[in-house]
C-alpha positions as CSV (number, residue, x, y, z in Angstrom):
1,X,-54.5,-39.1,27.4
2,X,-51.7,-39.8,24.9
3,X,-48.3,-38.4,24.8
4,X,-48.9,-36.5,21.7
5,X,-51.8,-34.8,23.4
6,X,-49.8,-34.1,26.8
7,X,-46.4,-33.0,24.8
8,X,-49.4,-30.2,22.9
9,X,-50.5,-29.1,26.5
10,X,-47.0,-28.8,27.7
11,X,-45.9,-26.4,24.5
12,X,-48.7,-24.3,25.3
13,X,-48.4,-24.0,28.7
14,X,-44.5,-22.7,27.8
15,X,-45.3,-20.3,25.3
16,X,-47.9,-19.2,27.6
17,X,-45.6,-18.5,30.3
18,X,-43.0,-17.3,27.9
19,X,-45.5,-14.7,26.2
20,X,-45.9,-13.3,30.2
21,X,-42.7,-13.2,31.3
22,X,-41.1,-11.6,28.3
23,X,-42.0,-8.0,29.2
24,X,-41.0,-7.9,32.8
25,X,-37.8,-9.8,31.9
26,X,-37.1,-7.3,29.0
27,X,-37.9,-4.2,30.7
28,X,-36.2,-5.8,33.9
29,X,-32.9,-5.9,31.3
30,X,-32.7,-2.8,29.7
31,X,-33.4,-0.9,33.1
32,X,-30.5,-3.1,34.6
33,X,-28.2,-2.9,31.9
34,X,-28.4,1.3,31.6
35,X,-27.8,1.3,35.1
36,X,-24.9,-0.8,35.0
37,X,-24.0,2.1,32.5
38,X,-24.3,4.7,34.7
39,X,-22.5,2.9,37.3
40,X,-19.3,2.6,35.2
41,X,-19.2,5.6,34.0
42,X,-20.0,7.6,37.1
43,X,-17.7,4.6,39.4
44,X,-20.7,4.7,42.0
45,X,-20.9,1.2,42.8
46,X,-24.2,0.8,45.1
47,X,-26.7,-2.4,45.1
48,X,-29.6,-0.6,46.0
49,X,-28.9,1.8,42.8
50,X,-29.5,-1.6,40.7
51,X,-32.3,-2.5,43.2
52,X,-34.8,-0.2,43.7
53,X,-35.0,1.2,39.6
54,X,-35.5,-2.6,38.3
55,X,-38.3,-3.3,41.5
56,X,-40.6,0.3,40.7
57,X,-39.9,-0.7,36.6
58,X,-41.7,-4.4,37.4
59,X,-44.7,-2.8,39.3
60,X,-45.3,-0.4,35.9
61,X,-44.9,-3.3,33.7
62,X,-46.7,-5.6,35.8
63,X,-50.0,-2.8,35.9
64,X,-49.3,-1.3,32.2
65,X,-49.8,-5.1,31.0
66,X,-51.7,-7.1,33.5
67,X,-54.9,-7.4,31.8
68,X,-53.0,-9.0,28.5
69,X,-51.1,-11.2,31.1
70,X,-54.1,-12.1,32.2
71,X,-56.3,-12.4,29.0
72,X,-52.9,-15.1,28.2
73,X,-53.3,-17.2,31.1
74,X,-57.3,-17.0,30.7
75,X,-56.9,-18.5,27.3
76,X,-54.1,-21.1,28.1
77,X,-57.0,-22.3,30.8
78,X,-60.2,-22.4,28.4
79,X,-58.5,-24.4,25.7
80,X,-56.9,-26.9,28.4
81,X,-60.5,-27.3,29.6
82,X,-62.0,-27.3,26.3
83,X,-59.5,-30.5,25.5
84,X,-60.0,-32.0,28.8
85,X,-63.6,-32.0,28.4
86,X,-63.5,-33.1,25.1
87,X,-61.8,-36.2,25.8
């Protein structure tokens, strides 16, 4: 294994985990920043009013896009096996 070849794995594997992460981190924002929002506006300053919204927004995202989070990672792992057996 040369460093060109482990520098290509490691790229992939972060735009792999980029490509996962970016819609529960995104939704994870939005719904945090409205209710920081809502907070100001209405002066209610309560944790689990930040909590709880950005926990039951994670489980959607996380069931709405598994299977593509998945198909992702299944790919990441057949071409790092395809280039592993091929060397």
């Amino acid at each position: 294994m040369d460093s060109d070849f482990a520098m290509r794995l490691l790229i992939d594997t972060l735009i792999a985990a980029l490509k996962m992460s970016a819609p529960v981190l995104l939704s994870t924002l939005v719904v945090g920043l409205l209710i920081s929002i809502v907070q100001v506006v209405t002066q209610v300053q309560e944790m689990t009013l930040t909590f709880v919204p950005k926990i039951i927004v994670v489980g959607v995202v996380c069931v709405a896009m598994g299977g593509w989070m998945l198909s992702v990672a299944v790919e990441l792992a057949k071409r790092m096996f395809a280039a592993a057996a091929g060397m």
